[in-house]
VOGU-3710 file (C-alpha; in Angstrom, 3 decimals, decimal comma):
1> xxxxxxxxxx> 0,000/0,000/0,000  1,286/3,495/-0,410  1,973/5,683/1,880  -0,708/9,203/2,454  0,640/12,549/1,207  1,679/13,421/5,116  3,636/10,069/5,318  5,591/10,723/2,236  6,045/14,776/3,346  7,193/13,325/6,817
11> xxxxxxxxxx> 9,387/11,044/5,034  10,831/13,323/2,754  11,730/16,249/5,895  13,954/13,253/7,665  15,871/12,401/4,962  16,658/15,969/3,285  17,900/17,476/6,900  19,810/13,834/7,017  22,604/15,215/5,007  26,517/15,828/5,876
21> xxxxxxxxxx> 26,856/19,397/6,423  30,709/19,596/6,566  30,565/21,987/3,969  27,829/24,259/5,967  27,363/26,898/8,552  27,369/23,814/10,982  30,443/21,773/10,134  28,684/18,720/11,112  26,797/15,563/9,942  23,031/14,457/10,263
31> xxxxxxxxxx> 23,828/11,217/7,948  22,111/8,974/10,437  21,297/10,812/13,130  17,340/11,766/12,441  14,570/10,261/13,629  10,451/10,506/12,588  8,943/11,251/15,507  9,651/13,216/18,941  12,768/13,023/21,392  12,774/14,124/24,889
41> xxxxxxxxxx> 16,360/14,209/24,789  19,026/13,169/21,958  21,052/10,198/22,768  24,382/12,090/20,869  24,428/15,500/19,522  24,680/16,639/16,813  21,140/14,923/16,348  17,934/15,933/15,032  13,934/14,679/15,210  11,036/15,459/12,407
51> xxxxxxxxxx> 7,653/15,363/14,390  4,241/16,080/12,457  2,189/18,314/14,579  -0,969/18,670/12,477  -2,865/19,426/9,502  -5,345/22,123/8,567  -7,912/21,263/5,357  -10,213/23,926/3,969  -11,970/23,947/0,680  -10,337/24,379/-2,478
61> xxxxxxxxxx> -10,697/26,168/-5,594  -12,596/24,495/-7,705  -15,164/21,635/-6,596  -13,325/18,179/-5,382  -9,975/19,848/-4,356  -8,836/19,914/-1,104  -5,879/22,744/0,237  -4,141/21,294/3,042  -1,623/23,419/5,076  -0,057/20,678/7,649
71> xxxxxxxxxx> 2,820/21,476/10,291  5,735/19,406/10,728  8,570/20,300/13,574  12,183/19,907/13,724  14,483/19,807/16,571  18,242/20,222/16,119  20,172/19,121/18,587  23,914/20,567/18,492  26,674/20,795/21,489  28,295/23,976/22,839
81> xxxxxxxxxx> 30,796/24,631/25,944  28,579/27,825/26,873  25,600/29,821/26,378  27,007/31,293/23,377  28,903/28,619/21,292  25,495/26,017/21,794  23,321/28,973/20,518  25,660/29,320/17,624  25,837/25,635/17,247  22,029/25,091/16,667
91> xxxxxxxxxx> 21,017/28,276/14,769  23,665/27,118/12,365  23,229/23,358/12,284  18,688/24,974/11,674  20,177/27,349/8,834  22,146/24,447/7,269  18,532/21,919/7,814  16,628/25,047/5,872  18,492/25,154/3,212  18,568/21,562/2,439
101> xxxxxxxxxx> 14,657/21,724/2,543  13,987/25,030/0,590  16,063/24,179/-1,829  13,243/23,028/-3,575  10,161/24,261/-2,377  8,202/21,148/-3,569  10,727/19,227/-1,497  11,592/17,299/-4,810  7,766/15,874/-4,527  6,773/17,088/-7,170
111> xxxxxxxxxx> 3,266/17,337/-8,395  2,180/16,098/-4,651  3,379/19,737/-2,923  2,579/23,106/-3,691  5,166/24,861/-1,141  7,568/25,293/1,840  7,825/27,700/4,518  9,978/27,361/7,412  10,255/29,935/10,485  12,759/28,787/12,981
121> xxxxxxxxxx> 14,460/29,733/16,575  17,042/28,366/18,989  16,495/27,045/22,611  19,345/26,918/25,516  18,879/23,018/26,547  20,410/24,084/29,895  17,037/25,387/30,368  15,223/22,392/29,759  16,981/19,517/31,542  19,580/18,789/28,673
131> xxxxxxxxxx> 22,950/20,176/29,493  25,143/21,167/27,155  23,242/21,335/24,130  21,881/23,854/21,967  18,054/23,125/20,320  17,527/24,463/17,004  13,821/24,331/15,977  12,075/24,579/12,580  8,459/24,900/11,865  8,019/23,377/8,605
141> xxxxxxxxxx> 5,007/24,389/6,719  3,788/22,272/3,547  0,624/23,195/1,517  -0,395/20,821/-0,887  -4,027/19,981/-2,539  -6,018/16,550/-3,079  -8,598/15,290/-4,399  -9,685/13,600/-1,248  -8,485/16,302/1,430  -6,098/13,022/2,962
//
């Protein structure tokens, strides 16, 4: 059976952020190191999680199409030795994750997804229980339209 339009957009987020950033603001790799699905903590930084939050249908255009704008949320997870350096760390491990996913605003699902919008921020983990580690977050916005609203 294959997968609903929000299983293949979830899909898709995990494995474009999954990429080796050497060559990026970050200087690090996600090549193995994202999950679907939500973390309370990462077991190893740098580390990142793609959670779907929800999905908002209204009516479309023309008769029989859905519009769909659905939320999906990523967590970076990136180490620093102070306040400073793990701030750094995840707002440039988030800009590096943006770029791999606006690179093509139909998130190379083409056909399937109309567009991409991401607004992002950066969390001390200190401040949350998880020492040591800076928490990049992305709110990934997809719009796409079906026949079925699904």
């Amino acid at each position: 059976m294959a997968d609903s339009t929000i299983v293949k957009v979830h899909k898709k987020i995990a494995e474009l952020i999954a990429a080796d950033y050497s060559g990026g603001h970050s200087e690090v790799s996600l090549v193995g190191k994202v999950v679907r699905g939500s973390v309370i903590e990462p077991p190893f930084t740098p580390y990142a999680s793609v959670h779907f939050q929800d999905a908002i249908e209204e009516f479309g255009d023309t008769l029989g199409r859905y519009k769909t704008d659905s939320v999906f949320e990523v967590y970076c997870f990136a180490a620093g030795g102070n306040l400073m350096e793990r701030n750094d760390a995840s707002l440039n491990l988030v800009s590096d994750c943006i770029k791999a996913l606006t690179a093509n605003r139909s998130l190379g699902l083409n056909g399937l997804i109309d567009d991409v919008k991401c607004s992002y921020l950066a969390l001390d983990g200190d401040r949350y229980g998880i020492d040591g580690v800076g928490i990049g977050y992305i709110r990934v916005e997809v719009k796409f339209q079906t026949d079925t609203g699904a």
